[in-house]
C-alpha atoms as an extended CHARMM CRD file, in Angstrom:
* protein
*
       175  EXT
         1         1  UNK       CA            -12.2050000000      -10.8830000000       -9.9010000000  PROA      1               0.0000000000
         2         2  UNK       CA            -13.6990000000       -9.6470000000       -6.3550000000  PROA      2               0.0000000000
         3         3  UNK       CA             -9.8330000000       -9.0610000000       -5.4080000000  PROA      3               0.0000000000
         4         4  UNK       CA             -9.3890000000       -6.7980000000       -9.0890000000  PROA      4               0.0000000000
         5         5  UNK       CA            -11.7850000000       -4.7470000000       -8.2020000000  PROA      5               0.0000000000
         6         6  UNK       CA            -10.9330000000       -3.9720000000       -4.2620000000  PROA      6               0.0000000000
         7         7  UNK       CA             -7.4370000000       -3.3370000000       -5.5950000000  PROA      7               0.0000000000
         8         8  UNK       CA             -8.7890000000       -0.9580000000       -7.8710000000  PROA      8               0.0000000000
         9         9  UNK       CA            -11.2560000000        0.7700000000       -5.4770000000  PROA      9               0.0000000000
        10        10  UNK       CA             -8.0870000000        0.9370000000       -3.0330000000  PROA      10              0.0000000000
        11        11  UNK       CA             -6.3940000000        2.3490000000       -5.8640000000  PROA      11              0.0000000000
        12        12  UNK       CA             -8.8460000000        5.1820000000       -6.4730000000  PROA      12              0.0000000000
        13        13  UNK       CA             -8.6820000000        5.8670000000       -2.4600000000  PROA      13              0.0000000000
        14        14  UNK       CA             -4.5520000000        6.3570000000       -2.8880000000  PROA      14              0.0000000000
        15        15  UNK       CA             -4.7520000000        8.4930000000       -6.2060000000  PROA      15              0.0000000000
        16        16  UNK       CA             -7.6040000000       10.7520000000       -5.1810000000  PROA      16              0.0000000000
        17        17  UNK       CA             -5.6140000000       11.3230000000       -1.8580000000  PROA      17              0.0000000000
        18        18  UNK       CA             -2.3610000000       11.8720000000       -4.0940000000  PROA      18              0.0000000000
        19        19  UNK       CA             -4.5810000000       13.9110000000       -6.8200000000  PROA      19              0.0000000000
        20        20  UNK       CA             -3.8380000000       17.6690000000       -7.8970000000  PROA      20              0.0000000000
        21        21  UNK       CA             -6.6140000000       20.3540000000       -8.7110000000  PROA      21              0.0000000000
        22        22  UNK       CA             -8.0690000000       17.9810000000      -11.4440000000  PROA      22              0.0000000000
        23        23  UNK       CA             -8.1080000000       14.0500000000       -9.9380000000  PROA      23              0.0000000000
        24        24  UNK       CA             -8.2770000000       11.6510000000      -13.1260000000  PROA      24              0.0000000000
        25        25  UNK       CA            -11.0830000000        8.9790000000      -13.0570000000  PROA      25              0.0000000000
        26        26  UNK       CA            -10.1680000000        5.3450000000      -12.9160000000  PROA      26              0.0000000000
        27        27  UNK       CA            -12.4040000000        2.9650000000      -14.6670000000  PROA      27              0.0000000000
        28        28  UNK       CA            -12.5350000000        0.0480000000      -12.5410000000  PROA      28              0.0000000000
        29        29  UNK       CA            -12.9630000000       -3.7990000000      -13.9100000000  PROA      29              0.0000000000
        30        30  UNK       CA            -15.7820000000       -5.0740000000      -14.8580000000  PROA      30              0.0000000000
        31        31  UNK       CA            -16.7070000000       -8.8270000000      -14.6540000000  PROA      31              0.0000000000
        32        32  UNK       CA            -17.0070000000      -10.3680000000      -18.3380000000  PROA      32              0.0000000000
        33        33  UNK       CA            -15.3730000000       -7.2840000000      -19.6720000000  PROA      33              0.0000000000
        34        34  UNK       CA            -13.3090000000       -9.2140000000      -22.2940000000  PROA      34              0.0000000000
        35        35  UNK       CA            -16.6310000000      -10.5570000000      -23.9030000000  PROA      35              0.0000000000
        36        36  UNK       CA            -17.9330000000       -6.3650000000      -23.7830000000  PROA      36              0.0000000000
        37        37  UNK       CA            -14.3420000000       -5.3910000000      -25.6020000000  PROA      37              0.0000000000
        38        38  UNK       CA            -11.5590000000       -3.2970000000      -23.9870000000  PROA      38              0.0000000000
        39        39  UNK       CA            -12.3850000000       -0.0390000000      -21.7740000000  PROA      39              0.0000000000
        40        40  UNK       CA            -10.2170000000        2.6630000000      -21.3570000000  PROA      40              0.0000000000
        41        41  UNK       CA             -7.8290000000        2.3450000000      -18.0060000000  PROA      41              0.0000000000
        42        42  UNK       CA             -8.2080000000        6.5400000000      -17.5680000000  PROA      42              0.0000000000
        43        43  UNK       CA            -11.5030000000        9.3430000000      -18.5000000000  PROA      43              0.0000000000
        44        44  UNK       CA             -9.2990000000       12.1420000000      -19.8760000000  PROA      44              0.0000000000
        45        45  UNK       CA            -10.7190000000       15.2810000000      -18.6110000000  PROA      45              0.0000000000
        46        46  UNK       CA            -11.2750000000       19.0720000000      -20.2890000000  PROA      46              0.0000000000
        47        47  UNK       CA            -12.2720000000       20.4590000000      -17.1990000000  PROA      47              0.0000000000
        48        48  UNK       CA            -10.4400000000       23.6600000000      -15.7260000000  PROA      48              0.0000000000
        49        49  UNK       CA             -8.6020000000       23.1820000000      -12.5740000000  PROA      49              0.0000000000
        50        50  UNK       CA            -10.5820000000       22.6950000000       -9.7890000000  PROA      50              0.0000000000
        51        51  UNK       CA            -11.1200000000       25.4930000000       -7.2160000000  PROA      51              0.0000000000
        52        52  UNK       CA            -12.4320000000       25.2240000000       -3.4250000000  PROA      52              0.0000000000
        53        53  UNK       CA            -15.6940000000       24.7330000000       -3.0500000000  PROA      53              0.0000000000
        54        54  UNK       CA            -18.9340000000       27.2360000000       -2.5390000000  PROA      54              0.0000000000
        55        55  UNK       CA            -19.4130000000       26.9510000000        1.2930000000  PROA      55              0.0000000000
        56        56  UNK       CA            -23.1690000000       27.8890000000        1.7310000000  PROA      56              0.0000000000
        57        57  UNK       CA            -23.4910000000       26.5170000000        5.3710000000  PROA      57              0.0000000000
        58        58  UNK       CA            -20.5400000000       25.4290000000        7.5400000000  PROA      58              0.0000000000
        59        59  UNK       CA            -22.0230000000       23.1760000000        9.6290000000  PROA      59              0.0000000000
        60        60  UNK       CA            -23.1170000000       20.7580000000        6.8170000000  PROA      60              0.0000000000
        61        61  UNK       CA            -19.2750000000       21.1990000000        5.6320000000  PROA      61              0.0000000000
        62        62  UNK       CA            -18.1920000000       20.1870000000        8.9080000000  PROA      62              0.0000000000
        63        63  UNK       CA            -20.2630000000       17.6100000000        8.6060000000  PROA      63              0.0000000000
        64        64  UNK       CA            -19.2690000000       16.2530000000        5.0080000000  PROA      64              0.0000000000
        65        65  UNK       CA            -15.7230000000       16.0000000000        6.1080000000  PROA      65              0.0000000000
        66        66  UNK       CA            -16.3510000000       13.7770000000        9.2820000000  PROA      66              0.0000000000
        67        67  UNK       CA            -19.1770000000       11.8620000000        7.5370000000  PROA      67              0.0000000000
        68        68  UNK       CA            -19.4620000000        7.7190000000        8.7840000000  PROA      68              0.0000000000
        69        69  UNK       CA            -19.4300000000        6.0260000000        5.6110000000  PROA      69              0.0000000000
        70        70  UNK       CA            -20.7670000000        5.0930000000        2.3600000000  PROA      70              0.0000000000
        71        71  UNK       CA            -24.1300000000        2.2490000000        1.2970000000  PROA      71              0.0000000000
        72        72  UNK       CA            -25.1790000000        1.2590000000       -2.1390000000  PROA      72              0.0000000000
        73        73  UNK       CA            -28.1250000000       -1.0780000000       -1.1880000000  PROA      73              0.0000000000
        74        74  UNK       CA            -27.1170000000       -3.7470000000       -3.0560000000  PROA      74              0.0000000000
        75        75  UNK       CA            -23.9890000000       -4.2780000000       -1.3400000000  PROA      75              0.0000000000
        76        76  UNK       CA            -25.0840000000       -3.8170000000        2.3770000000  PROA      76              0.0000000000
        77        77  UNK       CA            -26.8170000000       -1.3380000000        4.7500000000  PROA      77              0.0000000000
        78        78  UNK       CA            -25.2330000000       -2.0760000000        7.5640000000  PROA      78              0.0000000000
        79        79  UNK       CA            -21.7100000000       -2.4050000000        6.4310000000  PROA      79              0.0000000000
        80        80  UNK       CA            -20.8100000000        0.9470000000        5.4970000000  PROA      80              0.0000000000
        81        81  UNK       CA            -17.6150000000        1.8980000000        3.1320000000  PROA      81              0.0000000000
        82        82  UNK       CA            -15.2900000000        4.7070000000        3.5830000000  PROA      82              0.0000000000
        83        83  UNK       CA            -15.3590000000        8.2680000000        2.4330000000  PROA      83              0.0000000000
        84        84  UNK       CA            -12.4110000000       10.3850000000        2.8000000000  PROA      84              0.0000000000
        85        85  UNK       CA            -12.4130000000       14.4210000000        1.9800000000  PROA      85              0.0000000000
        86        86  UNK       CA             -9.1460000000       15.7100000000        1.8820000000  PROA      86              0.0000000000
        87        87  UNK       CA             -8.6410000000       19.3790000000        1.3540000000  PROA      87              0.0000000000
        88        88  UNK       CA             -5.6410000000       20.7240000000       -0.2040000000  PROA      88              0.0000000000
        89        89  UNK       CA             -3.5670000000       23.3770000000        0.1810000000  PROA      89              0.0000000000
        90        90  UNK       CA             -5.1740000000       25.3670000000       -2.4400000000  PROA      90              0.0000000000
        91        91  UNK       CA             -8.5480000000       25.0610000000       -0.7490000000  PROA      91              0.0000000000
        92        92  UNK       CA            -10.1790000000       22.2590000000       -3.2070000000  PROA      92              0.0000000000
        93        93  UNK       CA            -11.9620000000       19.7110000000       -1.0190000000  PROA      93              0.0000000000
        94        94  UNK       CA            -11.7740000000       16.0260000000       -2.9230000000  PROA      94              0.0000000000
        95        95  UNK       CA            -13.8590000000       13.3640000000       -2.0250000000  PROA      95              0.0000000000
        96        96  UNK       CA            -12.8510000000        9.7730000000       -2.7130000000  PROA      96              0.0000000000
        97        97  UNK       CA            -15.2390000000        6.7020000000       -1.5080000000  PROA      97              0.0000000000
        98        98  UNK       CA            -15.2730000000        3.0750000000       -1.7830000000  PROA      98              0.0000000000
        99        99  UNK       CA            -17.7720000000       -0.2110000000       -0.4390000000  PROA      99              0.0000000000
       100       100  UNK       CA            -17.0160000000       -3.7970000000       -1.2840000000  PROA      100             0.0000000000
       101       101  UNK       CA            -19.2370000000       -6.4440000000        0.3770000000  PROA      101             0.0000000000
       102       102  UNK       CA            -18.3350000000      -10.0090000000        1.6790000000  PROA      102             0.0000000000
       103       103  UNK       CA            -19.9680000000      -11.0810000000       -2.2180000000  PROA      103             0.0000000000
       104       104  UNK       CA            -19.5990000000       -9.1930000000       -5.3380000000  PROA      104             0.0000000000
       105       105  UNK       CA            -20.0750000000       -5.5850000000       -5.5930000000  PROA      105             0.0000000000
       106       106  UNK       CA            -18.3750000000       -2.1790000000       -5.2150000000  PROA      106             0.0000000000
       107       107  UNK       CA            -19.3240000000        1.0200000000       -5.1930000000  PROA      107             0.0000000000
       108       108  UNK       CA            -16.6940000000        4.1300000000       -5.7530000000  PROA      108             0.0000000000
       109       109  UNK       CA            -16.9900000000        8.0160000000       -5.9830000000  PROA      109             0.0000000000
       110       110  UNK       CA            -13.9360000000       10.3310000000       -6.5350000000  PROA      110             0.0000000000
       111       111  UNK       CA            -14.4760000000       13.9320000000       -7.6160000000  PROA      111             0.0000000000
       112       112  UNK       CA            -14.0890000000       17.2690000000       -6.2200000000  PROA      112             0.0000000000
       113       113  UNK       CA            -16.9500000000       19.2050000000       -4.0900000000  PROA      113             0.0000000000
       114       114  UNK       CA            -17.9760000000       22.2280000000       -5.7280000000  PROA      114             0.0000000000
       115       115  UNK       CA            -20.9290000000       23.2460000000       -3.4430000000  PROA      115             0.0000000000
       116       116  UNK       CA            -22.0860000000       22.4180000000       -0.2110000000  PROA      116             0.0000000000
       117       117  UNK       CA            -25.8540000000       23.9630000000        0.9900000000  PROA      117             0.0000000000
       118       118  UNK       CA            -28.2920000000       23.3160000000        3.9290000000  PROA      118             0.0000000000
       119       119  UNK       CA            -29.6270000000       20.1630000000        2.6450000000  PROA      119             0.0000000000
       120       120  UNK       CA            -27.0270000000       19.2330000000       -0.0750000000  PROA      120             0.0000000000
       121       121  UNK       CA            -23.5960000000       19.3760000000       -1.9180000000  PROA      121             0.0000000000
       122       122  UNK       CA            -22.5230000000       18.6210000000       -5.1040000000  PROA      122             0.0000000000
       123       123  UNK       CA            -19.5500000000       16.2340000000       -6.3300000000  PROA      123             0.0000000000
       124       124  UNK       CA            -17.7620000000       16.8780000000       -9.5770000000  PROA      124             0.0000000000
       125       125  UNK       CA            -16.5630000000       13.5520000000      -10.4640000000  PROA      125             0.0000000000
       126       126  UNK       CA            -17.1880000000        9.9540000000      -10.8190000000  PROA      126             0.0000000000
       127       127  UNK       CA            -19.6500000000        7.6230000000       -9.1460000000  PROA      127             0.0000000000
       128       128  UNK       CA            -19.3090000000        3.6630000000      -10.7170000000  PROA      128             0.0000000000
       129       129  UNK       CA            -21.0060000000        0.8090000000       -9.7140000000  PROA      129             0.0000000000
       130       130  UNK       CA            -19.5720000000       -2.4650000000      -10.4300000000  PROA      130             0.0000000000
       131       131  UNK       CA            -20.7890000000       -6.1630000000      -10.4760000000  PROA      131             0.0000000000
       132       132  UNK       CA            -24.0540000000       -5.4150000000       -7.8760000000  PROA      132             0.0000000000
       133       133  UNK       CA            -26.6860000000       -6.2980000000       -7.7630000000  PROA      133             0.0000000000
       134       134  UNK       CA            -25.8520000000       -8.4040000000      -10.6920000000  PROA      134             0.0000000000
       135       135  UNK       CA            -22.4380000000       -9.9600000000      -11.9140000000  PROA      135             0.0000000000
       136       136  UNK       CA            -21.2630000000       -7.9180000000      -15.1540000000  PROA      136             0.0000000000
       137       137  UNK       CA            -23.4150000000       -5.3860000000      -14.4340000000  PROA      137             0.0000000000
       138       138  UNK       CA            -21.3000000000       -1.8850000000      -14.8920000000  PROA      138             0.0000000000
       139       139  UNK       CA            -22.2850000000        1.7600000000      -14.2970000000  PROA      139             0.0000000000
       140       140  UNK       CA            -20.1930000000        4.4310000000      -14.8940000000  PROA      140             0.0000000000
       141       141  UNK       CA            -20.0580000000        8.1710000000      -15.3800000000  PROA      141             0.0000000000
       142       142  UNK       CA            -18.4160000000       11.3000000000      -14.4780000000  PROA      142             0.0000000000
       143       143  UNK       CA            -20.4060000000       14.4860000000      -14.0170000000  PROA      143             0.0000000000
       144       144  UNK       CA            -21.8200000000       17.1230000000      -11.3730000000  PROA      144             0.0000000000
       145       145  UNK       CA            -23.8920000000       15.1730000000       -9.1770000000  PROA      145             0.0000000000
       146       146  UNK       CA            -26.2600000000       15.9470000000       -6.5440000000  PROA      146             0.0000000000
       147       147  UNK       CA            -26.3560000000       14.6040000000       -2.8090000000  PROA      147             0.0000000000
       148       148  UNK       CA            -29.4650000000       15.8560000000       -0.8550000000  PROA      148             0.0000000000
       149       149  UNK       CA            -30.8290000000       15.1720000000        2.7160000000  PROA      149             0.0000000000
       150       150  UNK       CA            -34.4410000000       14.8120000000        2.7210000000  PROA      150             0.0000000000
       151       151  UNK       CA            -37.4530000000       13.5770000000        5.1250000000  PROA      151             0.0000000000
       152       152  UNK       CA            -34.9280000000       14.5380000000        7.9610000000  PROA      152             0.0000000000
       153       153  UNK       CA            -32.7350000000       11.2630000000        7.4180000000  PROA      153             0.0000000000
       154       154  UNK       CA            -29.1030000000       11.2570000000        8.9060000000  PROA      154             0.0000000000
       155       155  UNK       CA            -27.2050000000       10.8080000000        5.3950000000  PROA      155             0.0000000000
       156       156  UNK       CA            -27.3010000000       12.7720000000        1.8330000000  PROA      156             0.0000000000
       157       157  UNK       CA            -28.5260000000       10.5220000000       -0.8640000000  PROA      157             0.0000000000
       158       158  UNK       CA            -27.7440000000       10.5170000000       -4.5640000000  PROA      158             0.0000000000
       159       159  UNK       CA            -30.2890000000       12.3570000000       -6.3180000000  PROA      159             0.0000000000
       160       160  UNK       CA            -30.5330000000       10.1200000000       -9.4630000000  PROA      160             0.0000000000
       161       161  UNK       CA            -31.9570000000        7.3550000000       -8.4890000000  PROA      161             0.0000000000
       162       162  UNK       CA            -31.7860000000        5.5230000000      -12.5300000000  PROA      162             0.0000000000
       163       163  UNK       CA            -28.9520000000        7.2610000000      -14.4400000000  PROA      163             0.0000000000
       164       164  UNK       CA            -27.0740000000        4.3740000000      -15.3740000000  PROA      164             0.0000000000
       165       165  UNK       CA            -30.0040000000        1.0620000000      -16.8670000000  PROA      165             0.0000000000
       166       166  UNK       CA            -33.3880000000        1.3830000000      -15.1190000000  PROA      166             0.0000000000
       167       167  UNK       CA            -32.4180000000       -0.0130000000      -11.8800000000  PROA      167             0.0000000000
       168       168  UNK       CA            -32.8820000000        1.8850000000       -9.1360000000  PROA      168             0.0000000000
       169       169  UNK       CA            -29.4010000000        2.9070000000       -6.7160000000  PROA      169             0.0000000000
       170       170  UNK       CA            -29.4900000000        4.5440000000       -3.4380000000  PROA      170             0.0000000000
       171       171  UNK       CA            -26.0560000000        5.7020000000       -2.4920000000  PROA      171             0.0000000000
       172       172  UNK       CA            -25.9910000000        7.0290000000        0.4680000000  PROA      172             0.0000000000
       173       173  UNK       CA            -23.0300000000        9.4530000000        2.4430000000  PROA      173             0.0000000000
       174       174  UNK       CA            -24.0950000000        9.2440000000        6.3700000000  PROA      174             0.0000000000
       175       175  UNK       CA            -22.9610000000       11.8950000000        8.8430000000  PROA      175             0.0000000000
Protein backbone atom coordinates (compact mmCIF):
# COMPACT_ATOMS: atom_id res chain seq x y z
CA UNK A 1 0.00 0.00 0.00
CA UNK A 2 3.12 2.34 1.06
CA UNK A 3 4.12 2.05 -2.82
CA UNK A 4 0.07 3.24 -3.84
CA UNK A 5 0.38 6.01 -2.11
CA UNK A 6 4.10 7.37 -3.18
CA UNK A 7 2.85 6.72 -6.70
CA UNK A 8 0.05 8.82 -6.04
CA UNK A 9 1.89 11.63 -4.17
CA UNK A 10 4.40 11.46 -7.28
CA UNK A 11 1.43 11.71 -9.27
CA UNK A 12 0.11 14.90 -7.69
CA UNK A 13 3.89 16.37 -8.07
CA UNK A 14 3.58 15.62 -12.18
CA UNK A 15 -0.12 16.95 -12.54
CA UNK A 16 0.25 20.06 -10.43
CA UNK A 17 3.47 20.79 -12.54
CA UNK A 18 1.34 19.93 -15.79
CA UNK A 19 -1.86 21.85 -14.20
CA UNK A 20 -3.68 24.93 -15.94
CA UNK A 21 -5.18 28.03 -14.00
CA UNK A 22 -7.42 25.60 -11.93
CA UNK A 23 -5.12 22.25 -10.82
CA UNK A 24 -7.73 19.35 -9.96
CA UNK A 25 -7.24 17.63 -6.53
CA UNK A 26 -6.28 14.00 -6.41
CA UNK A 27 -7.60 11.99 -3.59
CA UNK A 28 -4.91 9.76 -2.68
CA UNK A 29 -5.46 5.97 -1.19
CA UNK A 30 -6.26 5.33 1.88
CA UNK A 31 -5.31 2.11 3.80
CA UNK A 32 -8.59 -0.06 4.55
CA UNK A 33 -10.46 2.10 2.14
CA UNK A 34 -12.51 -0.84 0.71
CA UNK A 35 -13.96 -1.55 4.29
CA UNK A 36 -14.80 2.76 4.38
CA UNK A 37 -16.60 2.30 0.68
CA UNK A 38 -15.32 3.86 -2.59
CA UNK A 39 -13.90 7.62 -2.71
CA UNK A 40 -13.95 9.66 -5.54
CA UNK A 41 -10.49 9.44 -7.78
CA UNK A 42 -10.98 13.57 -8.58
CA UNK A 43 -12.65 16.89 -6.18
CA UNK A 44 -14.47 18.62 -9.06
CA UNK A 45 -13.98 22.22 -8.57
CA UNK A 46 -16.45 25.56 -9.07
CA UNK A 47 -13.78 27.80 -8.52
CA UNK A 48 -12.93 30.63 -11.17
CA UNK A 49 -9.66 30.37 -12.84
CA UNK A 50 -6.94 31.06 -10.83
CA UNK A 51 -5.05 34.39 -11.10
CA UNK A 52 -1.36 35.32 -9.80
CA UNK A 53 -1.06 35.83 -6.54
CA UNK A 54 -1.26 39.17 -4.12
CA UNK A 55 2.51 39.87 -3.61
CA UNK A 56 2.55 41.86 -0.26
CA UNK A 57 6.37 41.46 0.39
CA UNK A 58 8.87 40.11 -2.17
CA UNK A 59 11.31 38.86 -0.14
CA UNK A 60 9.03 36.27 1.61
CA UNK A 61 7.98 35.38 -2.20
CA UNK A 62 11.44 34.86 -2.99
CA UNK A 63 11.59 32.94 -0.28
CA UNK A 64 8.42 30.61 -0.83
CA UNK A 65 9.73 29.65 -4.18
CA UNK A 66 13.27 28.43 -2.99
CA UNK A 67 11.82 27.02 0.27
CA UNK A 68 13.91 23.49 1.67
CA UNK A 69 11.17 21.20 2.14
CA UNK A 70 8.13 19.98 3.71
CA UNK A 71 7.52 17.99 7.74
CA UNK A 72 4.32 16.60 9.05
CA UNK A 73 5.59 15.41 12.52
CA UNK A 74 4.39 12.23 12.30
CA UNK A 75 6.34 11.26 9.43
CA UNK A 76 9.81 12.80 10.32
CA UNK A 77 11.51 16.11 11.28
CA UNK A 78 14.50 15.60 9.93
CA UNK A 79 13.64 14.09 6.65
CA UNK A 80 12.07 16.79 4.87
CA UNK A 81 9.72 16.30 1.56
CA UNK A 82 9.69 18.40 -1.46
CA UNK A 83 7.80 21.50 -2.36
CA UNK A 84 7.87 22.77 -5.78
CA UNK A 85 6.21 26.37 -6.89
CA UNK A 86 6.01 26.67 -10.38
CA UNK A 87 4.74 29.86 -11.88
CA UNK A 88 3.09 29.97 -15.12
CA UNK A 89 3.01 31.98 -17.85
CA UNK A 90 -0.05 33.70 -16.83
CA UNK A 91 1.49 34.70 -13.51
CA UNK A 92 -0.40 31.98 -11.15
CA UNK A 93 2.18 30.55 -8.76
CA UNK A 94 1.12 26.63 -7.90
CA UNK A 95 2.45 24.90 -5.17
CA UNK A 96 2.59 21.11 -5.14
CA UNK A 97 4.30 19.14 -2.01
CA UNK A 98 4.80 15.69 -0.98
CA UNK A 99 6.68 13.58 2.32
CA UNK A 100 6.65 9.83 2.59
CA UNK A 101 8.72 8.31 5.44
CA UNK A 102 10.80 5.01 5.55
CA UNK A 103 7.14 3.60 7.45
CA UNK A 104 3.71 4.59 6.60
CA UNK A 105 2.67 8.04 6.06
CA UNK A 106 2.40 10.86 3.49
CA UNK A 107 1.70 14.12 3.52
CA UNK A 108 0.63 16.20 0.13
CA UNK A 109 -0.44 19.87 -0.65
CA UNK A 110 -1.31 21.09 -4.22
CA UNK A 111 -3.16 24.38 -4.68
CA UNK A 112 -2.49 27.71 -5.99
CA UNK A 113 -0.97 30.76 -3.79
CA UNK A 114 -3.26 33.52 -3.63
CA UNK A 115 -1.40 35.77 -1.09
CA UNK A 116 1.87 36.01 0.22
CA UNK A 117 2.52 38.75 3.41
CA UNK A 118 5.40 39.44 5.90
CA UNK A 119 4.75 36.57 8.07
CA UNK A 120 2.42 34.40 5.85
CA UNK A 121 0.77 33.20 2.53
CA UNK A 122 -2.12 31.50 1.73
CA UNK A 123 -2.66 28.19 -0.45
CA UNK A 124 -5.87 27.60 -2.32
CA UNK A 125 -5.97 23.96 -2.55
CA UNK A 126 -5.58 20.68 -0.95
CA UNK A 127 -3.58 19.53 2.04
CA UNK A 128 -4.25 15.38 2.82
CA UNK A 129 -2.76 13.39 5.23
CA UNK A 130 -2.69 9.77 4.76
CA UNK A 131 -2.01 6.63 6.95
CA UNK A 132 0.20 8.78 9.86
CA UNK A 133 0.36 8.69 12.63
CA UNK A 134 -2.01 5.85 12.44
CA UNK A 135 -2.69 3.20 9.60
CA UNK A 136 -6.22 4.09 7.94
CA UNK A 137 -6.17 7.20 9.30
CA UNK A 138 -7.25 9.81 6.30
CA UNK A 139 -7.50 13.63 6.24
CA UNK A 140 -8.54 15.43 3.50
CA UNK A 141 -9.80 18.79 2.34
CA UNK A 142 -9.50 21.48 -0.11
CA UNK A 143 -9.83 25.11 0.92
CA UNK A 144 -7.88 28.54 1.53
CA UNK A 145 -5.43 27.75 4.04
CA UNK A 146 -3.15 29.70 6.08
CA UNK A 147 0.77 29.28 6.50
CA UNK A 148 2.25 31.72 9.13
CA UNK A 149 5.81 32.23 10.60
CA UNK A 150 5.71 32.87 14.17
CA UNK A 151 8.16 33.06 17.38
CA UNK A 152 10.85 33.89 14.66
CA UNK A 153 11.13 30.11 13.47
CA UNK A 154 12.77 29.44 9.96
CA UNK A 155 9.54 27.74 8.29
CA UNK A 156 5.64 28.83 7.88
CA UNK A 157 3.43 26.47 9.70
CA UNK A 158 -0.14 25.44 8.98
CA UNK A 159 -2.38 27.47 10.94
CA UNK A 160 -4.98 24.75 11.82
CA UNK A 161 -3.52 22.76 13.94
CA UNK A 162 -7.06 20.11 14.32
CA UNK A 163 -9.15 20.56 11.13
CA UNK A 164 -9.35 17.14 10.13
CA UNK A 165 -10.26 14.50 13.87
CA UNK A 166 -8.79 16.10 17.02
CA UNK A 167 -5.29 15.24 16.45
CA UNK A 168 -3.04 17.74 16.34
CA UNK A 169 -0.71 18.29 12.69
CA UNK A 170 2.13 20.56 12.30
CA UNK A 171 2.99 20.92 8.67
CA UNK A 172 5.60 22.79 8.21
CA UNK A 173 7.16 24.69 4.68
CA UNK A 174 10.99 25.65 5.73
CA UNK A 175 12.90 28.36 3.88
Amino acid sequence: MKHLTILAAAGLLVSCAEATEEPMAAVPPVSGAAEAGPRPALLPTTRKPASPPLILDQTKATMLRENTGITLQWIDWDERGQVKVTVKENGVWLLSGVQTGSGPGTVILNGVVTEIGSDYFLLDGLVSIVDTPDIGRGCSDRKVWRFGITQGRQYWRLREFEWCDGLTDYIDIYF
